[in-house]
C-alpha positions in Angstrom: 0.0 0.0 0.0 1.9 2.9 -1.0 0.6 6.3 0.8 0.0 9.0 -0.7 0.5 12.4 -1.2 -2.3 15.0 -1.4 -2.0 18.2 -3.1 -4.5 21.2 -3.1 -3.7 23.7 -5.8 -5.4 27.3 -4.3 -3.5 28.3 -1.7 -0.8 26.2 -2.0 0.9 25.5 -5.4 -1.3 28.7 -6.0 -0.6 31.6 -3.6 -3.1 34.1 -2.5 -0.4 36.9 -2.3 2.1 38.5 -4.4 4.4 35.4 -5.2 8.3 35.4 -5.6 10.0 36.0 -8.6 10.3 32.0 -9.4 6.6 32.2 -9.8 5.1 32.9 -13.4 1.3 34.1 -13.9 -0.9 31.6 -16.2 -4.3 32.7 -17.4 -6.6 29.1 -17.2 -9.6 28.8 -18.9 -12.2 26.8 -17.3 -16.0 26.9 -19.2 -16.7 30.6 -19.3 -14.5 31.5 -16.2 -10.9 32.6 -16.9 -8.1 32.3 -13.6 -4.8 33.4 -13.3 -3.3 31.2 -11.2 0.8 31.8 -10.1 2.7 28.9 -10.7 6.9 28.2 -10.1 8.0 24.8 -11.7 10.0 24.0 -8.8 7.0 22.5 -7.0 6.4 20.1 -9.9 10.4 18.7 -9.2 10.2 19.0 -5.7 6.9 16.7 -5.7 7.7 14.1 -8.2 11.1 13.7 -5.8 9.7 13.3 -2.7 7.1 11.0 -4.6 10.3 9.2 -5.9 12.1 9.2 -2.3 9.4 7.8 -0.3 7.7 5.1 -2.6 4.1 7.5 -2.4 1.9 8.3 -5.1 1.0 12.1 -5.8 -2.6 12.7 -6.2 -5.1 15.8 -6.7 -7.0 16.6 -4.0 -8.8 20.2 -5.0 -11.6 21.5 -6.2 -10.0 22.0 -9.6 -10.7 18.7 -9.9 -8.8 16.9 -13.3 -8.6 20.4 -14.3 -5.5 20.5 -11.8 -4.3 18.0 -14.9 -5.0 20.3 -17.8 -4.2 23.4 -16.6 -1.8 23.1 -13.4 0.2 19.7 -13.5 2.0 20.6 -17.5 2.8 24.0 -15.9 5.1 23.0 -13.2 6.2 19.5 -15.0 3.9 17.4 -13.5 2.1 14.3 -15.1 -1.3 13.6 -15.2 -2.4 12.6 -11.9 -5.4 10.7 -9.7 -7.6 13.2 -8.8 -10.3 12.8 -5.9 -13.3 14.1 -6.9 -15.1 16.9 -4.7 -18.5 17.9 -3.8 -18.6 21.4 -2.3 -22.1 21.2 -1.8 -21.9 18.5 1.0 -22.3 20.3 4.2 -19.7 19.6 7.0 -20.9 17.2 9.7 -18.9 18.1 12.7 -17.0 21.6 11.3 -14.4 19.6 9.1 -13.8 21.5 5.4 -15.9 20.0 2.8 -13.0 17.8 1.3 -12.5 16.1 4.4 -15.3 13.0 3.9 -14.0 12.9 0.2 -10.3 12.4 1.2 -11.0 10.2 3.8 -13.4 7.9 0.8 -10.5 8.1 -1.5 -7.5 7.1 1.2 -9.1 4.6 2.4 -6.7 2.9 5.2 -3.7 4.0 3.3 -1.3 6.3 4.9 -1.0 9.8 3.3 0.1 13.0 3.4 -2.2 16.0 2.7 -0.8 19.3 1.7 -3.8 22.3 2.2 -4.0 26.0 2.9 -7.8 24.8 4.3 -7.1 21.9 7.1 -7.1 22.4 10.8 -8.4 20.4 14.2 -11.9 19.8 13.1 -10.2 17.8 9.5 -8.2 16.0 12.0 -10.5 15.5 14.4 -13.1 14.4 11.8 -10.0 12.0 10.4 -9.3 10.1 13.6 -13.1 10.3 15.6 -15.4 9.7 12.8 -13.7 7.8 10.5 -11.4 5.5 12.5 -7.8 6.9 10.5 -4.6 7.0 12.4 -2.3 6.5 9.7 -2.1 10.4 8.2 0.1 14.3 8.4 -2.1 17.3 7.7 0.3 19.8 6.6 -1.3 23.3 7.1 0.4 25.5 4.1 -0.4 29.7 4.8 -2.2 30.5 1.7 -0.4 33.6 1.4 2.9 31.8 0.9 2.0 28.3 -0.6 4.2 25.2 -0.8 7.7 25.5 0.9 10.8 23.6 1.5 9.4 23.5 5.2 6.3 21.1 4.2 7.9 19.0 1.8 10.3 18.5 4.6 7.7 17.3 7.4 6.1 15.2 4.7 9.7 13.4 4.5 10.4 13.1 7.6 7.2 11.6 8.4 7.0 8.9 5.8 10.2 7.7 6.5 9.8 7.7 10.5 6.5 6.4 10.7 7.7 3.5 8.2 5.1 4.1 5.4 8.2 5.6 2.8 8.5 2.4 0.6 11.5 4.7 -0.9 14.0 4.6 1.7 
């Protein structure tokens, strides 16, 4: 069972604030609404690596949906990936975000990793109370900043302590 690796796009491969200069804008299409989203290709290596380095499987887990494939993944070199599908019209049981129940469907008892600008006690408490899960790392990413050497990091480090990295 490899774990995986859970990647939300707004917020965190897509910051809210002025991005860095590694960071170029792309205007995305989606049925009649048009995004710019600010992308830096560095996220696409640094994700496929720590895919690579810990045996885990990288898969979509935003609102995007498997437009995250057309429009976000060939912008920072990533292929096409798994994408859990979302309802944001479910309401929240017990004050978890709306993805919650869908990530929790999809996992599964697999181990993973879930990178989101959007998960706090009530996700984890929703994780571990209502659904039984023990094996998983929410990784909080500040929306203003997005993705950073910092969470890839405690994503590493918690594979490969825990035992779930099939990479090392």
């Amino acid at each position: 069972m490899k774990p995986l690796l859970l990647i939300d796009v707004d917020g965190v491969l897509n910051p809210m604030s002025r991005p860095g200069p590694d960071f170029r804008p792309y205007r995305c299409t989606i049925g009649t609404e048009v995004y710019t989203v600010h992308l830096n290709p560095w996220h696409g290596r640094r994700l496929l690596d720590l895919a690579l380095t810990t045996g885990s499987e990288l898969v979509w887990a935003t609102t995007w949906e498997e437009h995250a494939n057309d429009w976000i993944a060939p912008r920072i070199g990533l292929p096409a990936l798994p994408v859990i599908p979302m309802r944001p019209e479910d309401p929240s049981e017990f004050g978890e975000t709306f993805k919650t129940p869908h990530v929790a469907a999809y996992a599964g008892r697999r181990p993973f990793v879930w990178f989101d600008d959007q998960v706090w006690a009530e996700d984890e408490e929703y994780l571990r109370v209502h659904r039984g899960l023990t094996d998983f790392l929410l990784i909080h990413v500040d929306p203003r900043s997005g993705l950073t050497s910092r969470h890839l990091g405690m994503a590493h480090e918690w594979l490969t302590l825990t035992g779930f990295s099939q990479g090392s």
